[in-house]
ZADO-1210 file (C-alpha; in nm, 4 decimals, padded with zeros to 6 digits):
<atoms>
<atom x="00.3634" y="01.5288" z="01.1256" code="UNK" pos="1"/>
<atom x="00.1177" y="01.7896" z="00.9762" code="UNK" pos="2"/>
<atom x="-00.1967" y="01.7210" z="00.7364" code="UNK" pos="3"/>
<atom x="-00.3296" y="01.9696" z="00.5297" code="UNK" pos="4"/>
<atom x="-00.7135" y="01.9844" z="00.3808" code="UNK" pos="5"/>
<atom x="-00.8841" y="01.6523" z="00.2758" code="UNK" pos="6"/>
<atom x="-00.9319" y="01.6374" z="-00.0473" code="UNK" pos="7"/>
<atom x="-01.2270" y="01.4212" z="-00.2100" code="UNK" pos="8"/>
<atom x="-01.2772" y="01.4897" z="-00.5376" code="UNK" pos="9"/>
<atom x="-01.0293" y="01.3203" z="-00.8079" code="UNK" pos="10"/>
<atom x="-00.8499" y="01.4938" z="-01.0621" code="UNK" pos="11"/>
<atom x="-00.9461" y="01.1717" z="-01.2831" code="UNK" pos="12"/>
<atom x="-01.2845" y="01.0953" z="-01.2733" code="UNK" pos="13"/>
<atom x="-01.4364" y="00.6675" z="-01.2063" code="UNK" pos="14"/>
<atom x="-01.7793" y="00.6566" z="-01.1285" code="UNK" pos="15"/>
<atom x="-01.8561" y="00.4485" z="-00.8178" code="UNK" pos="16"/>
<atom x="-01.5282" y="00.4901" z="-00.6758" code="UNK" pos="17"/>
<atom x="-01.4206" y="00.7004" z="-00.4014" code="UNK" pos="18"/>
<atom x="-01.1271" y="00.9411" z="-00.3359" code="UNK" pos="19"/>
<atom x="-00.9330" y="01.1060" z="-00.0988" code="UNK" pos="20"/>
<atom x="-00.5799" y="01.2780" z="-00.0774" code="UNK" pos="21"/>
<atom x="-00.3948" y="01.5283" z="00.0982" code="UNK" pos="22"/>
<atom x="-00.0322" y="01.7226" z="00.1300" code="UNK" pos="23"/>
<atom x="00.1781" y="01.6524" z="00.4724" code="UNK" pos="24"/>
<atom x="00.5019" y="01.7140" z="00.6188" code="UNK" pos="25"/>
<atom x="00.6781" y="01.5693" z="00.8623" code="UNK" pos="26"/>
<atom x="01.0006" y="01.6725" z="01.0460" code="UNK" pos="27"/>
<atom x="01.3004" y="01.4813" z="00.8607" code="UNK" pos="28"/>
<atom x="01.4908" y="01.3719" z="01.2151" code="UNK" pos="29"/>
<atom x="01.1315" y="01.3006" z="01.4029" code="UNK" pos="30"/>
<atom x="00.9763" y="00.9185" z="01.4058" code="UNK" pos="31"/>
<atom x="00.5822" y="00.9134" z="01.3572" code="UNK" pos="32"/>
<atom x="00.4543" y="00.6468" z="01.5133" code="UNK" pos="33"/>
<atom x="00.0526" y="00.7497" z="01.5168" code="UNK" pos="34"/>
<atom x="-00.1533" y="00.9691" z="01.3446" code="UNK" pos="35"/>
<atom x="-00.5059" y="01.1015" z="01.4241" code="UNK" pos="36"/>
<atom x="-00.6801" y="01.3339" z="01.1173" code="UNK" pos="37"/>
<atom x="-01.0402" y="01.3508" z="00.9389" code="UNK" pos="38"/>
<atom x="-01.1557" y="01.1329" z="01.1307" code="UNK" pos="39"/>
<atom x="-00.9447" y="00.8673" z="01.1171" code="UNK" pos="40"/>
<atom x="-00.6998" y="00.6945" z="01.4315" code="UNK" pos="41"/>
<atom x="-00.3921" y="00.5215" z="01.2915" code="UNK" pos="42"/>
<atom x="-00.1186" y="00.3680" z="01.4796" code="UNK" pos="43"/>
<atom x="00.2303" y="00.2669" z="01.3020" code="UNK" pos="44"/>
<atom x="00.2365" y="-00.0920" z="01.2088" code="UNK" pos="45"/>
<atom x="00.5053" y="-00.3074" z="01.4014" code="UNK" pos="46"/>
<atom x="00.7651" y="-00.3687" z="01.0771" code="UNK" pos="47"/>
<atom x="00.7600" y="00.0692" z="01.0317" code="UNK" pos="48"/>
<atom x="00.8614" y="00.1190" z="01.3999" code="UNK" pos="49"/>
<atom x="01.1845" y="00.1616" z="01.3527" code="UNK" pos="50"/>
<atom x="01.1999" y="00.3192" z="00.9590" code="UNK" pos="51"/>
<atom x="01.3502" y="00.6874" z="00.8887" code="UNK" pos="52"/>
<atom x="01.0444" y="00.9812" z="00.9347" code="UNK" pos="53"/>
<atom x="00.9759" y="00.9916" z="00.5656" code="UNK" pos="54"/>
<atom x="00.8968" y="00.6312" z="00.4913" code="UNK" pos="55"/>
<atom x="00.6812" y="00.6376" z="00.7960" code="UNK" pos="56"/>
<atom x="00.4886" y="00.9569" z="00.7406" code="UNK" pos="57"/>
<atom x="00.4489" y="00.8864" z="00.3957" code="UNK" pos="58"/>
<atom x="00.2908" y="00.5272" z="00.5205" code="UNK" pos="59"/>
<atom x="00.0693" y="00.6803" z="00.7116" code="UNK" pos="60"/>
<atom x="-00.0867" y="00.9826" z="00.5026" code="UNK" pos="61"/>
<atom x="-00.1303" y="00.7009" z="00.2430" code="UNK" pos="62"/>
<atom x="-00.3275" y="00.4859" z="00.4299" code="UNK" pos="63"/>
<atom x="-00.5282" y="00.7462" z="00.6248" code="UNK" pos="64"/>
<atom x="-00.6490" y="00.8448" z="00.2505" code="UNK" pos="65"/>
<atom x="-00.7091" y="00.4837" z="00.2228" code="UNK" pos="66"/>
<atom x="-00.9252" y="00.4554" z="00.5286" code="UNK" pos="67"/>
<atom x="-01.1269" y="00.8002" z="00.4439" code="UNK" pos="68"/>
<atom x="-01.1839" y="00.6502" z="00.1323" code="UNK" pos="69"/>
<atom x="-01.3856" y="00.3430" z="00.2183" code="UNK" pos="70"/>
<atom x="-01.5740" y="00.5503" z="00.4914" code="UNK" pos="71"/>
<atom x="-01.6981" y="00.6947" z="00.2352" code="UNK" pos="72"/>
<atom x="-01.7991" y="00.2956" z="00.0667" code="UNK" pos="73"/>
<atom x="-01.9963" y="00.2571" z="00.4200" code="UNK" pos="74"/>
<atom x="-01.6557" y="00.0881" z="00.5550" code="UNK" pos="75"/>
<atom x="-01.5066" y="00.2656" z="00.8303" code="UNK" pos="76"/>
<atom x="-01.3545" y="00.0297" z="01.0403" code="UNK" pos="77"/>
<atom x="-01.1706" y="-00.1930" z="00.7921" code="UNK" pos="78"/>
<atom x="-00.7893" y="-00.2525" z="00.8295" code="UNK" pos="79"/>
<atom x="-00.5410" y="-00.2311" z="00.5696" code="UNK" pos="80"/>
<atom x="-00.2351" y="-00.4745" z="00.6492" code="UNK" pos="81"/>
<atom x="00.0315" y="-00.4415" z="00.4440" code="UNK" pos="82"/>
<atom x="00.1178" y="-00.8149" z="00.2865" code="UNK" pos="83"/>
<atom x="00.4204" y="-00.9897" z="00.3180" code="UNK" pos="84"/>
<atom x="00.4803" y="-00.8279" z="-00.0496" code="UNK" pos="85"/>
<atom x="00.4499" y="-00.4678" z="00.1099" code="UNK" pos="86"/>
<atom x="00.0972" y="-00.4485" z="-00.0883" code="UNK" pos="87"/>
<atom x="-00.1719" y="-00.3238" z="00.0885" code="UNK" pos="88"/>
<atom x="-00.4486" y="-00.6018" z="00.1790" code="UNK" pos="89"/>
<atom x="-00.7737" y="-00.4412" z="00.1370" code="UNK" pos="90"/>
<atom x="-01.0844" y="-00.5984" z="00.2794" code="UNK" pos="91"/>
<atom x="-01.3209" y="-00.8668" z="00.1123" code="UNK" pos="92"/>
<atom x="-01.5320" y="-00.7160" z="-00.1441" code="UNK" pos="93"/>
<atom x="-01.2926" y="-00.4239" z="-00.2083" code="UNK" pos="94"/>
<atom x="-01.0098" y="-00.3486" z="-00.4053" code="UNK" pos="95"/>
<atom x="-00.7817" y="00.0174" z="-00.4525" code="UNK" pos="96"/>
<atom x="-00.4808" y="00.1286" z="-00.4519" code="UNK" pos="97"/>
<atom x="-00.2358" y="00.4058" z="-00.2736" code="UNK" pos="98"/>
<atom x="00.0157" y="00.6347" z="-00.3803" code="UNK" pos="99"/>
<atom x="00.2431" y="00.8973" z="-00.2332" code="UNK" pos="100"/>
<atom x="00.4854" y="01.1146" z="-00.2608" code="UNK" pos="101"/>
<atom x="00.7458" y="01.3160" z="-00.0168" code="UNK" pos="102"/>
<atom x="00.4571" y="01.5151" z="00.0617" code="UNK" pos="103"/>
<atom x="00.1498" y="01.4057" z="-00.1146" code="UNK" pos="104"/>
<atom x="-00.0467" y="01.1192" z="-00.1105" code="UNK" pos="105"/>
<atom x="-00.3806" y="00.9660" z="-00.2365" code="UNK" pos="106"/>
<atom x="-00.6168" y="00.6715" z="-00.2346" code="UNK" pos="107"/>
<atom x="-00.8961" y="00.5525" z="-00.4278" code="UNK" pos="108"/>
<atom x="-01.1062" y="00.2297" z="-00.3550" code="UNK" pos="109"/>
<atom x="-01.3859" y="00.0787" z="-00.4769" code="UNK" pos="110"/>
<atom x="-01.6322" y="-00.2282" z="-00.4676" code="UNK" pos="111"/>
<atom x="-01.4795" y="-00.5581" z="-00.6230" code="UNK" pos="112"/>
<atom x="-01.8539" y="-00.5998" z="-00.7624" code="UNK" pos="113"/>
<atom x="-01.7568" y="-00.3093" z="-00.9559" code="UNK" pos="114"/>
<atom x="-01.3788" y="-00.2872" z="-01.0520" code="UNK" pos="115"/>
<atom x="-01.1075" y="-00.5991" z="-01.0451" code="UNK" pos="116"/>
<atom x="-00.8234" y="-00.3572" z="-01.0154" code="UNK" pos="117"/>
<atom x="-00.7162" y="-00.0398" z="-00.9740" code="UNK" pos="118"/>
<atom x="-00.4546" y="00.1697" z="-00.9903" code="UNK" pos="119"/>
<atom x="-00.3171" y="00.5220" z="-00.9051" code="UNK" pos="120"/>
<atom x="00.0101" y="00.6935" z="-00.8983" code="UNK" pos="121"/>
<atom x="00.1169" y="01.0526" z="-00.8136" code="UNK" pos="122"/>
<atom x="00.4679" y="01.1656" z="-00.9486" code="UNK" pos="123"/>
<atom x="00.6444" y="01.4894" z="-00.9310" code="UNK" pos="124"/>
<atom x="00.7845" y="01.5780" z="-01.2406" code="UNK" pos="125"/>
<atom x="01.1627" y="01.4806" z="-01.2765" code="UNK" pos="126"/>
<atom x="01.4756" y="01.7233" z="-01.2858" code="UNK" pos="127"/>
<atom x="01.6242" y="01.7194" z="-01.6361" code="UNK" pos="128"/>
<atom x="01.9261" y="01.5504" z="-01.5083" code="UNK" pos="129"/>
<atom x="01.7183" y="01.2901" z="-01.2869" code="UNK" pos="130"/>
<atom x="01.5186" y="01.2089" z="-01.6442" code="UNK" pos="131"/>
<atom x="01.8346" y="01.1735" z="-01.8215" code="UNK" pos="132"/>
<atom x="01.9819" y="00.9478" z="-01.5774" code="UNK" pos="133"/>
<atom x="01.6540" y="00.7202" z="-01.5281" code="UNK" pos="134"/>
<atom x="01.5639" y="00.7216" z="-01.8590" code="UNK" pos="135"/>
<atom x="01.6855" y="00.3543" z="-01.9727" code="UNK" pos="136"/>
<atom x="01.5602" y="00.2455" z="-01.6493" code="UNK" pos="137"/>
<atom x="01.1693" y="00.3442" z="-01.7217" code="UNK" pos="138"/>
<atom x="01.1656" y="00.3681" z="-02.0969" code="UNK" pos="139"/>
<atom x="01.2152" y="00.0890" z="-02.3703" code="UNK" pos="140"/>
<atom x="01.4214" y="00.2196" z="-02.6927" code="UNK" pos="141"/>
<atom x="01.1005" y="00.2303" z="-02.9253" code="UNK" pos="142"/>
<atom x="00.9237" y="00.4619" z="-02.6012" code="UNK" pos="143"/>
<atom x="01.1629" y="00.7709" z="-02.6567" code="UNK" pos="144"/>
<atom x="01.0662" y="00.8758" z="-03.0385" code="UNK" pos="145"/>
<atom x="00.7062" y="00.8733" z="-02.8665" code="UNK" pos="146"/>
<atom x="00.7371" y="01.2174" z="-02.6798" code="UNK" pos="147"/>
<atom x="00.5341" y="01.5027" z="-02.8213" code="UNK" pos="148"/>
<atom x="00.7296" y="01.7942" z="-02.9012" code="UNK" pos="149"/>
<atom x="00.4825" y="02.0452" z="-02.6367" code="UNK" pos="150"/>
<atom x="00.6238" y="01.7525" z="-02.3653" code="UNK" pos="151"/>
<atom x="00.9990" y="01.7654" z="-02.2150" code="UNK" pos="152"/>
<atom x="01.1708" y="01.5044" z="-02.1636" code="UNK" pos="153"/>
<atom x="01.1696" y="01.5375" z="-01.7996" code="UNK" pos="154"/>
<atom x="00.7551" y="01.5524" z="-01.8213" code="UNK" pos="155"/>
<atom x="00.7494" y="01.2549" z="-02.0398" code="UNK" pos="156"/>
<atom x="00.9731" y="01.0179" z="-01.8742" code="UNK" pos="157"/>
<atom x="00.7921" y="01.1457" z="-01.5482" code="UNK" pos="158"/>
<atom x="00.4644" y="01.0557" z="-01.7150" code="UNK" pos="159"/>
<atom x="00.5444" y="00.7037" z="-01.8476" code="UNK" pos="160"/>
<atom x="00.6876" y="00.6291" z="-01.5105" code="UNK" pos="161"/>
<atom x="00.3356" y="00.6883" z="-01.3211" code="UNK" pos="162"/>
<atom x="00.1575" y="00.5323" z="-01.5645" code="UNK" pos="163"/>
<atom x="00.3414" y="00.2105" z="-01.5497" code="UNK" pos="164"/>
<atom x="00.2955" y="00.2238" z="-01.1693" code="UNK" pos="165"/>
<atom x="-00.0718" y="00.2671" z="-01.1922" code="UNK" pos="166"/>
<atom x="-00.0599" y="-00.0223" z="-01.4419" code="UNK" pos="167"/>
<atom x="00.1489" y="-00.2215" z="-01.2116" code="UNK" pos="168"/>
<atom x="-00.0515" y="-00.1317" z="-00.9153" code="UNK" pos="169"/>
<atom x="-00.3822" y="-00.2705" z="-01.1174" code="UNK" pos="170"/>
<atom x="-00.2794" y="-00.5578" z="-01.2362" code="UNK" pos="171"/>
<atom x="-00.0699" y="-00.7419" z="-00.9744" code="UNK" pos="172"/>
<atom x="-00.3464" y="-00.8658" z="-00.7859" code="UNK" pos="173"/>
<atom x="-00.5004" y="-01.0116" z="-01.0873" code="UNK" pos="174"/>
<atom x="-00.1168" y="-01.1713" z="-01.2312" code="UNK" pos="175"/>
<atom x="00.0571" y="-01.2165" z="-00.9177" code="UNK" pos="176"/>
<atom x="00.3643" y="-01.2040" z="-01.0285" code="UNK" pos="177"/>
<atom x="00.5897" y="-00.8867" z="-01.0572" code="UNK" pos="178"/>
<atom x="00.7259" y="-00.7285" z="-01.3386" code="UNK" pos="179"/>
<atom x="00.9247" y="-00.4297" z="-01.4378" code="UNK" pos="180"/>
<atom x="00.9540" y="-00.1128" z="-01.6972" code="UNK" pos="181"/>
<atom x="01.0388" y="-00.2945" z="-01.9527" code="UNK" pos="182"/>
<atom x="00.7919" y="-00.5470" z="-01.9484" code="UNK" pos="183"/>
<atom x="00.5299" y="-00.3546" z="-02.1102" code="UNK" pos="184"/>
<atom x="00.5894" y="-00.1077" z="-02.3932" code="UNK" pos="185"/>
<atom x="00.3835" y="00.2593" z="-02.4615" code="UNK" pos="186"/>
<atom x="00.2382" y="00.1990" z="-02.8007" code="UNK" pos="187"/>
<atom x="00.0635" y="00.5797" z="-02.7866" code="UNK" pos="188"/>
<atom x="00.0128" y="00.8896" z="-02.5748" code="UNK" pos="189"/>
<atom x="-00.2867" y="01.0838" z="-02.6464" code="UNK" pos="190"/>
<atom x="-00.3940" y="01.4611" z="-02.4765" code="UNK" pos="191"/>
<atom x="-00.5656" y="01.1955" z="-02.2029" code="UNK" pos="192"/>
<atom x="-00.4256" y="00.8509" z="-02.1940" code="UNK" pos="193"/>
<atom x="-00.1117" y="00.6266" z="-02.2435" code="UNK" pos="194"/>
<atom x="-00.2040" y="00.2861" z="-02.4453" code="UNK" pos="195"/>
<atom x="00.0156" y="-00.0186" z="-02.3093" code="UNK" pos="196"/>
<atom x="00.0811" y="-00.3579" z="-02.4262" code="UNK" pos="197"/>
<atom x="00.2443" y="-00.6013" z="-02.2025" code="UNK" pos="198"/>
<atom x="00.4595" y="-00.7854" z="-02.4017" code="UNK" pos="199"/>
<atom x="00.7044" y="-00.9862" z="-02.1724" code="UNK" pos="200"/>
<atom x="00.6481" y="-01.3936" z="-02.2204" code="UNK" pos="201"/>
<atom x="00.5380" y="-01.4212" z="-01.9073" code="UNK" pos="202"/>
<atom x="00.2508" y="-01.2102" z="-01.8885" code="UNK" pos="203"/>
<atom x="-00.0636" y="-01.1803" z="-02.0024" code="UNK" pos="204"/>
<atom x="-00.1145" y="-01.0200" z="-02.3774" code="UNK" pos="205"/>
<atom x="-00.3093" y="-00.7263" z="-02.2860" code="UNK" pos="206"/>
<atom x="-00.3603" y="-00.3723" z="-02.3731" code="UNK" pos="207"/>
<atom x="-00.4742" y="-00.0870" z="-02.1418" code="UNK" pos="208"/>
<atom x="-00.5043" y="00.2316" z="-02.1579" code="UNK" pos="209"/>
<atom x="-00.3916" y="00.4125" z="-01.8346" code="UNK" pos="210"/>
<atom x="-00.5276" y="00.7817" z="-01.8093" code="UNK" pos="211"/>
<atom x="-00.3845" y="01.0843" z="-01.6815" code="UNK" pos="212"/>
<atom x="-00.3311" y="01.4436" z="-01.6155" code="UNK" pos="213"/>
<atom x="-00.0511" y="01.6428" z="-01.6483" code="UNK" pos="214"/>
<atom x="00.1002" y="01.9928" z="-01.4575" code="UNK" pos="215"/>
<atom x="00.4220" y="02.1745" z="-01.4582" code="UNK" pos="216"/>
<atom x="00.5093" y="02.0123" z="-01.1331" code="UNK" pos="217"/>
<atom x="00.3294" y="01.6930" z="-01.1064" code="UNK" pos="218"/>
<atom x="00.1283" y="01.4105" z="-01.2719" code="UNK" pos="219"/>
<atom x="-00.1096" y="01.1937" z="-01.1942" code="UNK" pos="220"/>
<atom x="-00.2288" y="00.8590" z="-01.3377" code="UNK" pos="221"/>
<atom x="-00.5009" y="00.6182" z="-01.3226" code="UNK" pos="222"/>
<atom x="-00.5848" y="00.3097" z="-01.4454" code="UNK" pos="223"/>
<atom x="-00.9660" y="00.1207" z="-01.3404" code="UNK" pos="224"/>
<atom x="-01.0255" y="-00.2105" z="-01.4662" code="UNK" pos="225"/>
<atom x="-01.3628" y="-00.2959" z="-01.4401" code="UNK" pos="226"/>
<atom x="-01.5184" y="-00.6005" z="-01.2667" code="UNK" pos="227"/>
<atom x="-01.5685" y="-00.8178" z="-01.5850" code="UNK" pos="228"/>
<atom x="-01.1681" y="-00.7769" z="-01.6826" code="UNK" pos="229"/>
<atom x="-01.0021" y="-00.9409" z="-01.8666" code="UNK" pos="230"/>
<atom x="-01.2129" y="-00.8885" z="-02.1395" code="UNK" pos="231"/>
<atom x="-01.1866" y="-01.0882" z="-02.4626" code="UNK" pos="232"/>
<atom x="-00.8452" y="-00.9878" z="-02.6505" code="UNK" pos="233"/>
<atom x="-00.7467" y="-00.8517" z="-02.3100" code="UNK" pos="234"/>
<atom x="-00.8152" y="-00.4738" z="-02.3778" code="UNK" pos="235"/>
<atom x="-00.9794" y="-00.1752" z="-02.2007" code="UNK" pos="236"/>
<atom x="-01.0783" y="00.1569" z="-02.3800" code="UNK" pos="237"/>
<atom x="-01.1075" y="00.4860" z="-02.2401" code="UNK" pos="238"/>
<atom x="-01.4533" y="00.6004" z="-02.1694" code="UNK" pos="239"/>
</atoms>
């Protein structure tokens, strides 16, 4: 397994929380069971021992993100177990979240003073056909007539998968309870966020607004909820 440059700086901007990503590959037919970059000293957990190279390598780069990013909150040492939900356990007084892709992957964390969720998500951007096929999937029937014309449909059904990801990954913690696509609806896109409602009986009736950016190959999406959420009438507003 091979890391390439750590990068710190995020391509969506949250005050007092840190960052840290990198690309990787991995050979396809070749276990990883430890990895040892920027600093950090990660061995495979037990349950990943005997998973194919890719989920294991992608495991890894994600939480060796993780772990650069609270160094950088004055907590190097702190574990990150995954729970018996697969969810990463982060330690008392923080909260973050991890994504990944096939060869990406990213972290962000921050103090639980500060935020009561987060949530990131990285996605390459669909093939056409992929899109088409997922489509019904990811997006509700009133989500479609949403796409702007300067987006594909391939970008936009890329997008409003990440999104509901990061939204996912945010608010979990704070419902407990999973949920799916179609559990909350996109109500707007705008040149910098996606506006949500959850609207399934079962959850909460909020609105957030998840923010993003956009590239010809790849998105990205975030979502920071801050430590006083939920707020009354359950909504956050971009900054």
């Amino acid at each position: 397994m091979r890391l390439f440059d750590l990068e710190t700086t995020p391509p969506i901007a949250v005050p007092h929380a840190t960052y840290a990503a990198c690309d990787f590959s991995y050979g396809r037919a070749t276990p990883v069971h430890h990895i040892a970059a920027f600093g950090q000293n990660l061995p495979l957990p037990a349950f990943l021992q005997q998973a194919v190279p890719k989920r294991q390598a992608e495991f890894l780069a994600g939480r060796l993100c993780a772990h650069h990013a609270l160094a950088r909150l004055n907590r190097p040492t702190a574990s990150i177990p995954a729970g018996e939900d697969r969810a990463p356990q982060w330690p008392a007084g923080y909260v973050g979240s991890i994504t990944h892709s096939d060869t990406r992957a990213a972290a962000i964390v921050g103090h639980a003073s500060r935020f009561s969720g987060l949530g990131i998500d990285h996605e390459e951007i669909m093939e056409p056909a992929l899109a088409e096929k997922l489509q019904r999937s990811i997006l509700l029937p009133q989500e479609t007539p949403l796409r702007p014309q300067s987006l594909t449909f391939a970008a936009f059904t890329s997008l409003v998968f990440s999104a509901k990801e990061a939204l996912y990954k945010a608010t979990y913690p704070l419902i407990g309870k999973m949920f799916g696509f179609h559990d909350v609806a996109l109500l707007r896109l705008t040149p910098t966020h996606l506006y949500f409602a959850m609207h399934a009986d079962t959850l909460p009736d909020w609105q957030l607004a998840v923010a993003y950016v956009l590239h010809p190959s790849h998105c990205e999406t975030l979502l920071a909820l801050p430590a006083s959420w939920p707020t009354p009438g359950g909504q956050n507003a971009p900054d």
